[in-house]
NUBAMAR-673163 format. One record per residue (C-alpha): residue number from 1; y, x, z; chain. Coordinates in Angstrom, 3 decimals, always signed. Example, Ala and Ser with C-alpha at 12.3 -4.5 7.8 and 13.67 -1.06 7.14 Angstrom:
! NUBAMAR-673163
 gumar        Y        X        Z vofi
     1   -4.500  +12.300   +7.800    A
     2   -1.060  +13.670   +7.140    A
***
This chain:
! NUBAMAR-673163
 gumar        Y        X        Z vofi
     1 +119.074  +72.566 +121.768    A
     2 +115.951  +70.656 +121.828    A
     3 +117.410  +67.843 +119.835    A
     4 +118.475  +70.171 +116.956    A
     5 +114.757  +71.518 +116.894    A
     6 +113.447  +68.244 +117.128    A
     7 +115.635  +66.809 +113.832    A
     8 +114.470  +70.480 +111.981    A
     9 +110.644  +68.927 +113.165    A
    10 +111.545  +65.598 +111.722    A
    11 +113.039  +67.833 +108.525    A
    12 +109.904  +69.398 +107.724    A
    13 +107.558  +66.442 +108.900    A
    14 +109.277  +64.075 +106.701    A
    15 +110.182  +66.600 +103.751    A
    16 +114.180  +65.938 +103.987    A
    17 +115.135  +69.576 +102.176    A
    18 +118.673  +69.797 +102.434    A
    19 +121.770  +67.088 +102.610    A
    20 +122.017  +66.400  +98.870    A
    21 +118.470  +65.641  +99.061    A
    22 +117.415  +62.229  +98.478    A
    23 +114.450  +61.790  +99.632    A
    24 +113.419  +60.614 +101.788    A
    25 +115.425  +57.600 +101.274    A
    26 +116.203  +56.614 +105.311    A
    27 +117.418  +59.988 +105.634    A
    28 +119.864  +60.247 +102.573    A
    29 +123.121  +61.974 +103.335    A
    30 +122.178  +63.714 +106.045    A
    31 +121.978  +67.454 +107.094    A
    32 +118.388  +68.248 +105.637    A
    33 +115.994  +71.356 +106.924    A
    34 +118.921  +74.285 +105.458    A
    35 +121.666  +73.062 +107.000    A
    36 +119.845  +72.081 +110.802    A
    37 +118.223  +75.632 +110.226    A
    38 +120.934  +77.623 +109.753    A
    39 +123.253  +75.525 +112.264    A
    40 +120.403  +76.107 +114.708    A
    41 +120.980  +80.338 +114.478    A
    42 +125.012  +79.999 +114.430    A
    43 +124.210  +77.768 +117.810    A
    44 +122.595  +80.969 +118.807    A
    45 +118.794  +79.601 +119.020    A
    46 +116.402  +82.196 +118.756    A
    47 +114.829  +82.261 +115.262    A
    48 +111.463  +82.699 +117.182    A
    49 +111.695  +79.147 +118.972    A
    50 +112.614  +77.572 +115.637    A
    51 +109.329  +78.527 +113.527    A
    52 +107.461  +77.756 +116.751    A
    53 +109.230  +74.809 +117.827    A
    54 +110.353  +72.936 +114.524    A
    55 +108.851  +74.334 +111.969    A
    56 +104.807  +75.100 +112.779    A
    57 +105.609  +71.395 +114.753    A
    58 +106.594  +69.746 +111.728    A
    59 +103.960  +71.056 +109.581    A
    60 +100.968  +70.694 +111.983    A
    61 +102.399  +67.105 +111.800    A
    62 +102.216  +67.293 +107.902    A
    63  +98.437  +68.782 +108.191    A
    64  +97.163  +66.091 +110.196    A
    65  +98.609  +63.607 +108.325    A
    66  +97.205  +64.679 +104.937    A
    67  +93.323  +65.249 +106.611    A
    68  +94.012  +61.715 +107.647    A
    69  +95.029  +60.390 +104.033    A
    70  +97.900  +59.309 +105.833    A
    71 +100.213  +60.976 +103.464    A
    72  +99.163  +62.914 +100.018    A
    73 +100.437  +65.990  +97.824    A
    74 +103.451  +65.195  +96.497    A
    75 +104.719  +64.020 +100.259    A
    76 +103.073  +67.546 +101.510    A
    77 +104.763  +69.076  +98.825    A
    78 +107.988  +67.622  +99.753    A
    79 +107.272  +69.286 +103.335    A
    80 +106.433  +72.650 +102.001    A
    81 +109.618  +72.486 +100.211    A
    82 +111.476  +71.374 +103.250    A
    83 +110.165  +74.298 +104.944    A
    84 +110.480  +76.650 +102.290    A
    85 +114.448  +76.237 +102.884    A
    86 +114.347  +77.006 +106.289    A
    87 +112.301  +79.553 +106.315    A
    88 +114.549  +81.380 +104.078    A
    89 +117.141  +81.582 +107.077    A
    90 +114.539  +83.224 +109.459    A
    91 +112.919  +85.526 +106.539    A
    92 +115.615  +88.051 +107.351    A
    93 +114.589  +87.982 +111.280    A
    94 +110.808  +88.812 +109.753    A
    95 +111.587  +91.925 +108.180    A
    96 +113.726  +92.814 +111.150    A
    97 +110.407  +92.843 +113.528    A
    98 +113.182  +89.810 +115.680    A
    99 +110.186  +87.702 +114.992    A
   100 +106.347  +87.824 +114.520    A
   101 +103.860  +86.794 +111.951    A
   102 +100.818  +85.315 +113.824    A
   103  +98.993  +86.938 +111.487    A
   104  +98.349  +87.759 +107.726    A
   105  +96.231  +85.555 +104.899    A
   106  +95.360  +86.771 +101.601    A
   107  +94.552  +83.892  +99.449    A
   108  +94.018  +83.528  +95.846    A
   109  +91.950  +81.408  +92.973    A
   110  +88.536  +83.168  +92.108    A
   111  +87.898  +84.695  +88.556    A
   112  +87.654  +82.774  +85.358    A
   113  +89.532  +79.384  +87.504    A
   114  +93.247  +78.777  +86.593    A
   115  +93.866  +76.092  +88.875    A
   116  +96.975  +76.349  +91.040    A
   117  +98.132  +73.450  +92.964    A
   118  +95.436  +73.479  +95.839    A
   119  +95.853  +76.817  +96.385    A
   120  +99.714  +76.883  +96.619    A
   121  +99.287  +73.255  +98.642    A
   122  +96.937  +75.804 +101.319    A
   123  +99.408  +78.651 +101.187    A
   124 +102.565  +76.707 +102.230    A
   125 +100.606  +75.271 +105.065    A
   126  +99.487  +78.493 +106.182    A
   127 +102.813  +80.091 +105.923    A
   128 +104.644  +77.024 +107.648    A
   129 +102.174  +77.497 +110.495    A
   130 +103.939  +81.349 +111.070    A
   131 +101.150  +83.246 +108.931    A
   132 +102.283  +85.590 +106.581    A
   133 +101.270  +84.857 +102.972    A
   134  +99.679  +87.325  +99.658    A
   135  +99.171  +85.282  +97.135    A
   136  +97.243  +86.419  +94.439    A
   137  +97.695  +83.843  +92.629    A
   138  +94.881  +82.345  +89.784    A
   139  +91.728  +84.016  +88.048    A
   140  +91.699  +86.517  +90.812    A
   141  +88.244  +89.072  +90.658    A
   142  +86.388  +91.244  +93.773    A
   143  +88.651  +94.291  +92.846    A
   144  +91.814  +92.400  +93.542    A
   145  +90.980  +91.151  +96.697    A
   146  +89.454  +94.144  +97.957    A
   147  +92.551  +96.294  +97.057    A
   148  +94.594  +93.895  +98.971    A
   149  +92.062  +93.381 +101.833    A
   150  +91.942  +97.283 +102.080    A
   151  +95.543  +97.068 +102.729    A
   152  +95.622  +94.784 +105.358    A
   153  +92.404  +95.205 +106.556    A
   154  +92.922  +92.812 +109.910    A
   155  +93.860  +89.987 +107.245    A
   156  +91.821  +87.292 +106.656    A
   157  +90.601  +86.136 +102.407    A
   158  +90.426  +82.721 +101.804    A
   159  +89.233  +82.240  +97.817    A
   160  +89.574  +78.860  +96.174    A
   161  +87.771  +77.559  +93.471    A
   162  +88.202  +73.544  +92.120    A
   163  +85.322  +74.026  +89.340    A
   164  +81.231  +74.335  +89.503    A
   165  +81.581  +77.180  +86.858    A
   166  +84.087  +79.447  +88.907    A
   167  +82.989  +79.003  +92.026    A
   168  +79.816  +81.019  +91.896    A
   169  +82.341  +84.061  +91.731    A
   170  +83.263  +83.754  +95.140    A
   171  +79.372  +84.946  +96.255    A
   172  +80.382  +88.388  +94.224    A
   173  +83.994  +88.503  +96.158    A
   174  +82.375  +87.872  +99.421    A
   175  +79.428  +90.538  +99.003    A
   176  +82.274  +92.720  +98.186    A
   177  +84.444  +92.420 +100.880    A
   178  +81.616  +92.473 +102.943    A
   179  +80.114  +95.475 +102.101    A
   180  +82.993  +97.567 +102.599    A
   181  +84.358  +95.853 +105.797    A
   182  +82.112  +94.078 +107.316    A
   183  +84.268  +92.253 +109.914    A
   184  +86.336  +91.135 +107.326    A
   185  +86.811  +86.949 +107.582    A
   186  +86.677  +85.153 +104.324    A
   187  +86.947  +81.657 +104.024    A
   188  +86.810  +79.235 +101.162    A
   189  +87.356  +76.110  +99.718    A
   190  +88.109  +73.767  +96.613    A
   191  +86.421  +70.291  +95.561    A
   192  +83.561  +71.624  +94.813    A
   193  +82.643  +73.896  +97.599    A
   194  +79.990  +72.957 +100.258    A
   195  +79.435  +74.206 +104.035    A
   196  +75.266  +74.420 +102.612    A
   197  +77.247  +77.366  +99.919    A
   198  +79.752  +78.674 +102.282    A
   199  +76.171  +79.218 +104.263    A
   200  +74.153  +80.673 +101.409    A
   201  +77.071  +82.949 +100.471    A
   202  +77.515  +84.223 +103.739    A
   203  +81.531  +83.249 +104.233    A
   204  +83.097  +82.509 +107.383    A
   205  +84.449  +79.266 +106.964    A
   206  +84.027  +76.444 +104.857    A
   207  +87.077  +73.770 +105.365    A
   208  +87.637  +70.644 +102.837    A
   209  +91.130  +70.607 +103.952    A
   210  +94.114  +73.390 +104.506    A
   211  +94.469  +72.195 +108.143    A
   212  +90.764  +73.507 +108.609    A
   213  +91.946  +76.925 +107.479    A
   214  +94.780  +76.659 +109.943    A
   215  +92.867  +75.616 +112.795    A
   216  +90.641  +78.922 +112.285    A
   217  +93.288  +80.890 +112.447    A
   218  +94.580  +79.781 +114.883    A
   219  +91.455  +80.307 +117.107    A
   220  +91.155  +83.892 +115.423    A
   221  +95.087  +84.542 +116.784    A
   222  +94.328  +83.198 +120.356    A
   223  +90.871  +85.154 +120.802    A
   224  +92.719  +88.200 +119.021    A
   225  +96.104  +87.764 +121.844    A
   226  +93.673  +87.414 +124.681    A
   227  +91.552  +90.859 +123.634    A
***
């Protein structure tokens, strides 16, 4: 059993999606992330041990690699999509209550900024790493965030913003949040965010990188487990 979870690890580490995938090329023709995934429940392996033990292993592979520059986006990409198959299998074991989110992120691009691709890049890490996922997608105001934080109030916001212009919106969503529930966690991040604004702004993290984010979690699910 621990060699199938291993080879779903190597799936997701290594981005090999499904058996007509062909990338990557040393793995061509073989069983990718669907096929291990789903021959991993038929074997009767708990869907529980295979987020934990192949998929959240493969991608905290993938995050430390791309902090690194050891691999880039389209190879993460490749990943997410790896894991995006497999997770499909265990989504039904989700909604059953069989399995567990660690917890629940609400992420989104502030107001006025269209840009995607970082964002998504952060969500698929979060969500490979057992979190459950909103996302809000682009141009995304206070209002919108707060309606969604006041539905999952124990979630935690993390706003992107990849231009000078935009990213002054995220003081307004923070003050927002804030003022209204004041434990709320909101982290953020994009090129041109700083820890010195994350500070001004009064946000709870600042990370460069979506294995940062993860990492916080993380700590917030242990310290949360242990309460």
């Amino acid at each position: 059993m621990k060699e199938l979870l291993d080879q779903i690890s190597c799936c997701i580490e290594f981005g090999k999606i499904n058996n007509q995938s062909p990338y990557p090329p040393d793995m061509k023709g073989k069983d990718g992330a669907d096929e291990l995934t789903l021959k991993a429940l038929n074997e009767g392996l708990n869907a529980g041990d295979i987020l934990n033990m192949a998929l959240i292993k493969g991608m905290e592979q993938v995050g430390d690699k791309f902090r690194k520059n050891k691999i880039f986006v389209p190879q993460v990409l490749m990943s997410a999509k790896a894991m995006g198959a497999a997770m499909a299998h265990l989504k039904p074991f989700f909604s059953s209550g069989d399995v567990k989110r660690k917890g629940t992120c609400i992420i989104g691009t502030v107001q006025g900024d269209l840009h995607d691709i970082g964002k998504n890049l952060v969500a698929m890490m979060v969500e490979g790493n057992g979190y459950e996922v909103i996302n809000l997608g682009t141009d995304v105001g206070a209002d919108r965030f707060l309606e969604e934080s006041e539905k999952y109030p124990e979630a935690v916001v993390a706003l992107s913003a990849l231009l000078t212009t935009t990213m002054v919106n995220m003081e307004t969503i923070v003050k927002t949040l804030k003022d209204k529930n004041p434990g709320v966690k909101v982290c953020i991040g994009g090129a041109p965010v700083t820890q010195d604004f994350c500070d001004r702004i009064s946000a709870d993290l600042y990370s460069p990188d979506p294995q940062g984010l993860v990492e916080y979690l993380n700590q917030l699910h242990t310290t949360n487990a242990a309460n």
